[in-house]
Phi, psi and omega in degrees: 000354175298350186214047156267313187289325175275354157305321172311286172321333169267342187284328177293322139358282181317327174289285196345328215242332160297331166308324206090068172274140172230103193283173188227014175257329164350124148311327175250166197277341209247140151311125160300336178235033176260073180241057150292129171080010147254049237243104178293174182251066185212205181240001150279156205303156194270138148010093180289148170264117216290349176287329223245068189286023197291154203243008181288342189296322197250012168268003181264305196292343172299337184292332181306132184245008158230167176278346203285309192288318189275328184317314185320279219287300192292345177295320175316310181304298163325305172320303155337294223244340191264297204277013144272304191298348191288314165319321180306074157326064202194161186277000184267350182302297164353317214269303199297305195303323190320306195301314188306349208267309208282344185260301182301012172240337161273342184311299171318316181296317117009242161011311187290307193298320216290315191233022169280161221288171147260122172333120181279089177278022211284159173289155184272173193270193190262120154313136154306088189295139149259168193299287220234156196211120151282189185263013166294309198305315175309300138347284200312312209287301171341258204344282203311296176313347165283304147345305166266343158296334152322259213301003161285278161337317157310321199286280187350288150311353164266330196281309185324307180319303165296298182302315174312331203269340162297315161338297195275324176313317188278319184291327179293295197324309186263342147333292197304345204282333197268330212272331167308310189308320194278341190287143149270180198285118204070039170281143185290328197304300227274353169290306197282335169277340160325298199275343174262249189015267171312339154288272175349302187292322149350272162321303191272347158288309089054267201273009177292310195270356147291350203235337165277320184287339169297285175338293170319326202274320148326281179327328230259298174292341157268309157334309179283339173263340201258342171290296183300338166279017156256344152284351197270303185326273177341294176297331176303314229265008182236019177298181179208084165331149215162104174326145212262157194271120150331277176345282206288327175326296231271335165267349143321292179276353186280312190308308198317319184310293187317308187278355180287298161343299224281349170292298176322287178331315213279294176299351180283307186311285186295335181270023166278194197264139171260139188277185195258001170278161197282000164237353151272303189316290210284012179263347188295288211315324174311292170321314190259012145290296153016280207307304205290336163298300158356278177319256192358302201287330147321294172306306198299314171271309162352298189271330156294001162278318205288321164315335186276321187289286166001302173273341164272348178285317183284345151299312207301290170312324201294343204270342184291169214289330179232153172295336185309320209266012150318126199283145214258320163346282172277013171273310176298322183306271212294330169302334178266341167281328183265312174301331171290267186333328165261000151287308191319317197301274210312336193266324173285015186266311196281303177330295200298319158309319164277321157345301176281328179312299169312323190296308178292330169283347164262187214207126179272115202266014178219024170295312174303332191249024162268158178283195193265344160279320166311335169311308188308323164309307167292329176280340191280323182299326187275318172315316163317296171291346154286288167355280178327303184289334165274002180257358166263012164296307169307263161014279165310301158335280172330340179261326172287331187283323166310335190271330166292322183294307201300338168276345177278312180254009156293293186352281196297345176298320184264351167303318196276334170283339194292299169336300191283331169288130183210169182054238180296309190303333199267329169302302163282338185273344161314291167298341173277335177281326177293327145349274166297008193221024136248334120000273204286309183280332164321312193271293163342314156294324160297314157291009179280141159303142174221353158166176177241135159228136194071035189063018191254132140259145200260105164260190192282011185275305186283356126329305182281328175291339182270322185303318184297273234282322182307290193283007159298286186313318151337310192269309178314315211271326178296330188285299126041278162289344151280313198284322155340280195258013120314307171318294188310265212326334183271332194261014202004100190257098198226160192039042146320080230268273163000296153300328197274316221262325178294309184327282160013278203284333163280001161304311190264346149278353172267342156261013144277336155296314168283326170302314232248319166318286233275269159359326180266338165308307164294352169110354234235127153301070179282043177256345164310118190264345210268325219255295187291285188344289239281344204271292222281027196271336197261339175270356182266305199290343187263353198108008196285327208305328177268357196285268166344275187013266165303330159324292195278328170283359169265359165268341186281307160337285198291328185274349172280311173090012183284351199193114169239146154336097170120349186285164179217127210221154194219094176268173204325304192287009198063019148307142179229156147161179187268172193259146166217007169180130193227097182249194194304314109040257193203193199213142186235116174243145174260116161286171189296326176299340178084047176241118181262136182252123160262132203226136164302160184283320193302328172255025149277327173262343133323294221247157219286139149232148193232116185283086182312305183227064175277005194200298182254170192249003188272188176179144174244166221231109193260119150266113172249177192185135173255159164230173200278164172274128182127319201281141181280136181304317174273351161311298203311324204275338189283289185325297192290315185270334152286345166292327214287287240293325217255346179258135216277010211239334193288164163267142182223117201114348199241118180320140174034032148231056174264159197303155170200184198222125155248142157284117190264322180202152169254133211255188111034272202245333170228189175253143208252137163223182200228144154226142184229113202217144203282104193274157160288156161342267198307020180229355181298319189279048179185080215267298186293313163304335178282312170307304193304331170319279207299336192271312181300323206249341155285343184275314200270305156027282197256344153298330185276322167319305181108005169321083131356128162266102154303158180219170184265159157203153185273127178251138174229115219254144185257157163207097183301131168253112192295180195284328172323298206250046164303305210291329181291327191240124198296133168275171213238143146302183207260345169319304188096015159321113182265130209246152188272145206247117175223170187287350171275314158353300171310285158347263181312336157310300158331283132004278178328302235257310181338292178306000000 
């Protein structure tokens, strides 16, 4: 595989060199990279030719096994390439030597990789086992595994690294490849993409024989690791447990005394007033590295303490005759204090991390506008503080590494309960960890951010409580509206506007109430009058307007009291019908037909309606009707008021509101009169039936009187023509048409009767 990737490289070299330049800046007539037919008569490789873009050129030189032969050969191409820029008549020549200088410095890079010794990446053999193992020993071999696992991740993350930068390298390459074609030919441009070509390849030969030797070395580190975890495997089952030394205990607990003190100091420290100049922020910040260095240092003797109990609970089993009779209690006990102590580490691992990260990504932006002794000040505190922050990486390294031993011999701590479980119990202690480790990701998943308003973040838990509190409310105002129309049914109540409107408004404070519980759920202060502007400015600003509208004319409907439940109303298009619902919305009215119309609240509050039984429940009722001329008036009015009278819809009894007949007009063909008669509640709503009632019981009426209904009628008048004047007047078609009267006609008529 060694002479693939520069074999890649020359062929590309070799297109290059086969386009051909025939420059027109020479001094001379004859091409400078023209070498052809200079081919020596020696066993060195031949001259490539900058015309000869063919990769056969650059396989004599890949072929070379030593570096001395290629510096040799291949410097001759360069040299080349050096004495056509030498040849440019031009201000760019400078520019052009620069390259030729930058392609003789990579060829050396080249070189170095291409013939330097190779690492010896062989797989390592298997450690030298021994029958026993303490748990230090045991511990190092962890450590080296960690160790080659870093560097195995590094190496990865460098091939990654390589490989993205080959990509772009190969996309320069062929950019360059359209812009020769595209040059003209023997041009200074197309001499300068010559010389960027050849750099690029370079350049990708280069990170090629760099991106092979990572692979080996990958290859090499895994090899290697995967031998020490099948020796580390090997080395758990011969440790030989051994009670943790009293000594290291005991200086254990004096740091832990110590690093306890130097956090009170610490926290003393920071919870004073920071001052507000740029060298009080930055000694603050400098303090709270301090502390998160402390902590770290803290956590650290924590899990090397929590190691000591550990290991002495696993002397403890070893002396027993089996791990079974081990008390499983305190097995679970210690398991649960070392998995707690390596959470708490893992949750300051990440603080201290985003600490530094930040700390090192920041930039002192008022350094410049200090005097010069603060400056000098300010600069020595970001130095300190940048220290600090790579020395709390370093750190953080150390801690993890404990969190490694301490998982390792929690391992074998759960080897030995795994042991001891069986059966129902080993069955239910399953189900009780999935149990919890479904949980844990649950309640984790609920707490995740998932965005913010105000700088607040919002996670999916006060989502599902504004969601809860929402359909609580929802369920209150219905139950609400059951009892609401319990009620009516039992005191039969019916269209009650007063009732109907308390429902309403407590329909509507119970869902303000839950919006504003739900909202406070989420963090958010509505007591902010500025914060509810803007929302409802945007929600408005957004399509709301007619929502809001409608909204608010349907609270101005109930609290005005202009239109109610139960009303019977006629609007502008001649719609008829009762009110049956004034909801947020729109308002629902029943035609006489059982047709239900929903009508917005806002053109109920616009547009003229005409309220039938808005203050009375009566209505008078206009019937008109003629009679013929000549019919005596007061029969017609004895009639016209006994038809009202006959109908079970007139009021009867009520001062001035009795049926009564006016004359209105005398018309065309009859004389027109009116009866005007006062309807009850129960005839208002049914306007076309009540009029067809009353016209029916005025007909039979006016019939029984002997009253005549006049009708229009038409007279049709002849106009006889005598014998005298046929001749004087054109006869006419039915058309009106005048038809010619001539003698033959006549004639011929004559003739006609003659037969």
């Amino acid at each position: 595989m060694k002479n693939i990737l520069p074999n890649k490289l020359l062929l590309l070299l070799g297109v290059l060199l086969s386009l051909g330049i025939n420059p027109v800046y020479s001094a001379s007539g004859s091409d400078p990279l023209n070498l052809l037919g200079q081919k020596e008569q020696s066993d060195e490789p031949e001259l490539p030719n900058i015309r000869d873009m063919s990769s056969r050129w650059w396989n004599q030189y890949a072929e070379l096994e030593e570096a001395k032969a290629f510096e040799t050969y291949f410097i001759k191409f360069v040299d080349k390439l050096e004495q056509a820029v030498q040849q440019v008549e031009s201000e760019r020549k400078d520019t052009l030597l620069e390259r030729v200088a930058i392609i003789r410095n990579l060829s050396q890079e080249y070189k170095k990789l291409r013939y330097k010794t190779k690492d010896d990446y062989s797989v390592p053999q298997a450690f030298v086992l021994k029958e026993q193992y303490s748990v230090d020993e045991f511990l190092e071999i962890n450590q080296l595994r960690r160790q080659i696992d870093f560097l195995r991740d590094q190496t990865l993350d460098e091939v990654e690294r390589v490989t993205q930068s080959i990509q772009q390298t190969t996309n320069t390459i062929d950019i360059l490849k359209v812009s020769y074609l595209n040059s003209e030919e023997g041009s200074i441009e197309q001499l300068a993409v010559v010389l960027n070509w050849v750099n690029s390849q370079l350049s990708k030969a280069i990170e090629s024989q760099l991106l092979e030797n990572l692979e080996r070395r990958e290859d090499s580190l895994r090899a290697e690791l995967d031998t020490i975890i099948s020796s580390l495997e090997t080395a758990k089952e011969r440790i030989l447990f051994e009670p943790f030394p009293d000594d290291r205990r005991g200086r254990l607990q004096e740091q832990k005394t110590e690093l306890e003190d130097e956090l009170k100091q610490l926290n003393l420290k920071l919870s004073r007033d920071i001052s507000e100049t740029s060298i009080g922020f930055t000694s603050y910040e400098i303090l709270k590295l301090d502390l998160s260095l402390t902590l770290l240092a803290y956590r650290d003797v924590l899990l090397n303490l929590q190691r000591a109990t550990e290991q002495d609970k696993l002397a403890e089993i070893s002396k027993l005759e089996s791990p079974v009779m081990a008390d499983i209690d305190e097995v679970r006990e210690v398991i649960t204090q070392s998995e707690e102590a390596i959470r708490l580490a893992e949750e300051e691992i990440d603080k201290a991390e985003a600490l530094a990260r930040d700390t090192l990504l920041s930039s002192d932006i008022n350094l410049q506008q200090q005097s010069t002794g603060d400056s000098q000040n300010l600069l020595k505190l970001s130095e300190e503080r940048r220290k600090k922050a790579q020395q709390l990486l370093k750190s953080m390294s150390d801690v993890r590494a404990s969190i490694s031993d301490n998982q390792l011999l929690l391992s074998i701590l759960k080897d030995i309960e795994d042991i001891q479980q069986s059966g129902l119990n080993k069955t239910w202690d399953s189900v009780k960890e999935f149990t919890g480790q479904v949980w844990d990701k649950t309640v984790a998943l609920v707490n995740r951010p998932l965005f913010s308003i105000n700088e607040r973040p919002i996670t999916l838990l006060p989502l599902i409580q504004l969601f809860f509190i929402i359909l609580i409310g929802y369920l209150v105002s219905k139950l609400v509206n059951f009892l609401v129309h319990r009620f009516e049914k039992k005191h039969e109540i019916k269209n009650n506007s007063s009732l109907y409107l308390l429902h309403r408004l407590i329909h509507y404070l119970i869902i303000f109430i839950a919006a504003v519980a739900g909202f406070s759920a989420l963090g958010l202060n509505l007591s902010n009058i500025t914060l509810i502007a803007g929302a409802l400015s945007v929600g408005i600003g957004f399509g709301l307007q007619n929502l809001v509208s409608n909204f608010v004319s349907g609270l101005t409907i109930m609290f005005e009291k202009t239109l109610k439940v139960g009303d019977y109303i006629e609007l502008e298009d001649g719609t008829t019908g009762q009110v049956k619902e004034i909801k947020t919305r729109s308002t629902r009215i029943n035609t006489n037909d059982n047709i239900d119309v929903i009508i917005p609240n806002s053109y109920m509050v616009t547009n003229i309606v005409t309220n039938w039984t808005l203050k009375e429940s009566t209505r008078r009722v206009k019937i008109p009707f003629g009679v013929a001329y000549g019919t005596d008036k007061e029969i017609v009015k004895k009639a016209a008021i006994e038809a009202a009278n006959n109908v079970q819809y007139t009021l009867r009894n009520v001062p001035g509101k009795e049926p009564d007949v006016w004359l209105t007009e005398f018309g065309d063909n009859s004389v027109n009169f009116l009866l005007l008669v006062w309807v009850a509640h129960y005839g208002v709503r049914r306007p076309t039936r009540i009029q067809s009632i009353y016209m029916w019981e005025l007909d039979t009426a006016l019939n029984k009187y002997g009253i005549e209904i006049p009708f229009p009628q038409r007279d049709v008048h002849l106009n006889v023509v005598k014998e005298e004047d046929k001749h004087s007047l054109p006869l006419q078609s039915v058309t009106g048409e005048s038809l010619p009267l001539d003698e033959d006609a006549e004639t011929e008529d004559n003739e006609s009767k003659k037969k």
